[in-house]
C-alpha positions in Angstrom: 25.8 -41.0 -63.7 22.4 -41.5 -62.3 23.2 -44.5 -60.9 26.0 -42.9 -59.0 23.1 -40.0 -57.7 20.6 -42.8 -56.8 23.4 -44.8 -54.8 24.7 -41.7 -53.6 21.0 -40.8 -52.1 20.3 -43.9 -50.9 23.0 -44.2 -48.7 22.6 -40.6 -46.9 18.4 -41.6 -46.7 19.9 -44.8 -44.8 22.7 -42.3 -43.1 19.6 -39.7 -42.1 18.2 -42.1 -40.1 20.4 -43.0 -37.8 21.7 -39.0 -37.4 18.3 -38.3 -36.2 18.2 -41.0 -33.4 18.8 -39.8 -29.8 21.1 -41.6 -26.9 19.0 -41.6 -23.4 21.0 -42.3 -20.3 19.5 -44.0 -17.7 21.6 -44.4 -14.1 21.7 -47.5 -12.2 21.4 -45.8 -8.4 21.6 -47.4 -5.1 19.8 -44.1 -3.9 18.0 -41.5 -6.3 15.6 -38.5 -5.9 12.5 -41.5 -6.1 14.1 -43.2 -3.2 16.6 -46.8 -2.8 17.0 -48.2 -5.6 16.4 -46.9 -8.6 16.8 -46.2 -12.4 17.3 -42.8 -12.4 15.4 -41.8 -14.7 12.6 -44.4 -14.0 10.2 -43.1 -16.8 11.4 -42.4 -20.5 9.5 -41.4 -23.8 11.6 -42.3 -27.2 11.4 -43.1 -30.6 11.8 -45.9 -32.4 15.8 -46.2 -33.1 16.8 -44.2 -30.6 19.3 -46.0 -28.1 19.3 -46.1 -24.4 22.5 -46.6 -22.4 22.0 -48.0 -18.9 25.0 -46.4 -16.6 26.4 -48.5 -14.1 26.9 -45.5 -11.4 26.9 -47.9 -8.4 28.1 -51.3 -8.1 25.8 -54.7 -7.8 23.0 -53.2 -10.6 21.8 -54.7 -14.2 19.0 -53.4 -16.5 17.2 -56.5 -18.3 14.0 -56.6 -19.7 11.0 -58.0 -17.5 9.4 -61.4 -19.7 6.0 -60.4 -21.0 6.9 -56.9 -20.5 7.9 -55.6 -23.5 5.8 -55.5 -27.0 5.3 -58.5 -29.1 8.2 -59.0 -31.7 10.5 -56.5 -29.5 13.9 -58.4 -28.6 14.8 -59.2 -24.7 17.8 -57.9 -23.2 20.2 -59.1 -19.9 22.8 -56.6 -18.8 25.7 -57.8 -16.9 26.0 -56.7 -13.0 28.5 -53.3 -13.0 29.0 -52.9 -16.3 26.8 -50.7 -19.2 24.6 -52.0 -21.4 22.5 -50.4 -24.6 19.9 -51.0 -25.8 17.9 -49.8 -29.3 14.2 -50.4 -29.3 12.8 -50.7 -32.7 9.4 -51.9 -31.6 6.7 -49.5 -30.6 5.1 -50.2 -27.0 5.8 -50.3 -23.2 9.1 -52.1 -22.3 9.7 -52.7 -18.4 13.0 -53.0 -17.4 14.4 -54.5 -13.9 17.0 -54.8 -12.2 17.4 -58.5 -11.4 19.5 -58.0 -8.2 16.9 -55.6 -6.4 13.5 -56.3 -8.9 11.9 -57.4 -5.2 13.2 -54.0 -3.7 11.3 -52.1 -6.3 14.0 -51.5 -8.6 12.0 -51.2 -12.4 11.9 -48.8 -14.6 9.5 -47.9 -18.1 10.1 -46.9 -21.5 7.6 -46.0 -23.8 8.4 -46.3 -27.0 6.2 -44.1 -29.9 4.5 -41.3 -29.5 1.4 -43.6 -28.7 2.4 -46.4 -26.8 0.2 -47.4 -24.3 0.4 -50.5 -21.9 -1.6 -53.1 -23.1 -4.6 -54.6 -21.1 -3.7 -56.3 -17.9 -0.1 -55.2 -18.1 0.1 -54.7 -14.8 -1.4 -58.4 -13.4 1.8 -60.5 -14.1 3.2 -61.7 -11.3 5.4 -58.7 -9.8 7.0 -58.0 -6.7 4.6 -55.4 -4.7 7.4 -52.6 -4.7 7.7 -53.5 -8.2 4.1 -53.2 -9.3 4.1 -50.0 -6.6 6.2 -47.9 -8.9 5.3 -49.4 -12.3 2.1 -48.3 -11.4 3.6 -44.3 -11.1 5.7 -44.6 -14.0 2.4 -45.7 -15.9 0.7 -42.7 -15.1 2.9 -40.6 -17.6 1.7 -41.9 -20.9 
């Protein structure tokens, strides 16, 4: 019988976890309220385990992530153009996410992941289109 109970807790702790765990939508926009181009939203705060779906609202987008953009151990990601893609971070940190069609046009978004995720040093210095950087560098301001 207590192995039954144990069993029995064990698999609503594991069940718990996952009820608790939030589903973000982010739009892919030709135009938004932050101009052409754009994740809509283009700045997000979650926790670890929660999912974010990337909307294909308009035609020709992706969401990827950016290489060296995202936290050490974290797992890349490439959407396909027009179609929706989630994604789960696990992995505390900053994640930058592009997409791949318009990346020069500015198009970039930021997750923060944690409570206290902060964008390590020189984060900003890789290589990066300047409408790229140009709005990284607002969406950084919110953490």
């Amino acid at each position: 019988m207590f192995a039954r109970i144990s069993a029995a807790l064990a698999i609503a702790t594991v069940l718990s976890g996952s009820a608790w765990a939030e589903t973000f939508e982010v739009q892919m926009l030709n135009r938004g309220e932050e101009g052409t181009m754009v994740f809509e939203p283009s700045f997000i705060q979650i926790a670890p385990g929660d999912t974010v779906k990337f909307i294909a609202t308009d035609k020709s987008h992706n969401a990827q992530s950016v290489d060296e953009m995202i936290p050490e151990g974290a797992e890349p990601f490439v959407g396909k153009i027009n179609q929706e893609v989630d994604i789960t971070p696990e992995v505390p940190g900053v994640y930058v996410v592009k997409c791949n069609p318009h990346f020069a046009m500015g198009m970039v978004m930021t997750i923060a992941v944690g409570e206290e995720a902060q964008a390590p040093e020189g984060f900003l210095e890789h290589r990066l289109p300047r409408n790229a950087k140009k709005r990284l560098e607002e969406q950084l301001s919110n953490l």
